[in-house]
N, C-alpha and C positions, 0 to 999 in steps of 0.2 A: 104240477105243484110249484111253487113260490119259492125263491130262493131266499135262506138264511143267508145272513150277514155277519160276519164277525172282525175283530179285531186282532192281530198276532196277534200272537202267544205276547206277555211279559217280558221273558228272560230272552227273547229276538227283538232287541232294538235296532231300532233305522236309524242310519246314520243323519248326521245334521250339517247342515252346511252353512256354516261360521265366515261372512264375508270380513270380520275386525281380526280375524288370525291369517297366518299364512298357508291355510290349505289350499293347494291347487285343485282346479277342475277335476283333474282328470285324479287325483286322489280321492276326491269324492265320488264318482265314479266305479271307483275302485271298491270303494267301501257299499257303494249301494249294490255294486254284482255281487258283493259276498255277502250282503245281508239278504238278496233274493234265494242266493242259494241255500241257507240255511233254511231260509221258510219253506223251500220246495223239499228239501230233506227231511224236515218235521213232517209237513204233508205226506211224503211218500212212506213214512214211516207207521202214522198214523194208519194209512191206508194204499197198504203196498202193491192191492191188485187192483186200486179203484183207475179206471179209464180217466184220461187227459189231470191227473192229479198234478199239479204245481205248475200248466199252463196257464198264459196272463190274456186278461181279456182287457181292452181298453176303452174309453168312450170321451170323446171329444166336449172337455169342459172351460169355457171360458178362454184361457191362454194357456191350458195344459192339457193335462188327459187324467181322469177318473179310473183308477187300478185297481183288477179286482185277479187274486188267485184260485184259479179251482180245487178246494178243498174236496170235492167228494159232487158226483154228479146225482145220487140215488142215494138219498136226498140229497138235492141241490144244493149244497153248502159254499160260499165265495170268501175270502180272506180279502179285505180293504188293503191295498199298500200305500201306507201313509209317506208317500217319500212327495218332497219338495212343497205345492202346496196344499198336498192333501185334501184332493177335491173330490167330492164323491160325487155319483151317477143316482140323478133324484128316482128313477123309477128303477132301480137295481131288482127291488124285490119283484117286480112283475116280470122277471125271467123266469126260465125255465131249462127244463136240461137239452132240448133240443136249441134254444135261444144259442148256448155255451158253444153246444157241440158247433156251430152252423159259423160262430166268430172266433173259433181258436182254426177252424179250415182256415177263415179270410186271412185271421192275422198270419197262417203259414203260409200262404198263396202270395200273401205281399211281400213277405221276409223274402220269399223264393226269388219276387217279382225283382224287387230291387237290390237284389244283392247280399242281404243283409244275414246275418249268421245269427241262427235261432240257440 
């Protein structure tokens, strides 16, 4: 089956990052781990016993990466994360729950690979 596509929620804004003020980096940063976090909370809430719910899957666009969260695998449901340039993945919907399952492994494999804390 085809994966749905959505937008957060409304009342979960992403943070913005404002180069004419004095927000540092890593304040933005700061604000984007806890705006992920909240989305994965709504997710998990939503759907508390659903498999890999509020992992992030990514895909290589242009100069950044296309975000997408796993809202629910059965039915495939993905959350867009609109953060930075809000680039989306043109064939998103021709995934599938096996597609999900197979690149949230990768993305732990490489988290593992380099160091990186999931």
């Amino acid at each position: 089956m085809a994966a749905k596509v959505y937008s957060a929620p409304n009342d979960i804004q992403p943070p913005v990052f404002n180069v004419l003020t004095e927000q540092s980096p890593d304040e933005y940063f700061g604000q984007e781990k806890t705006y992920l976090e909240k989305l994965r909370e709504y997710l998990e809430l939503r759907k508390p016993k659903g498999k890999m719910v509020g992992e992030i899957i990514r895909f290589q666009v242009a100069d950044g990466y296309a975000s997408y969260m796993v809202a629910s695998l059965r039915p495939l449901e993905l959350i867009h994360i609109n953060l930075w340039d809000g680039y989306e993945f043109r064939f998103i919907e021709r995934l599938n729950a096996e597609d999900v399952k197979q690149m949230v492994e990768q993305e732990k494999k490489m988290a593992a690979f380099f160091g990186n804390k999931r």
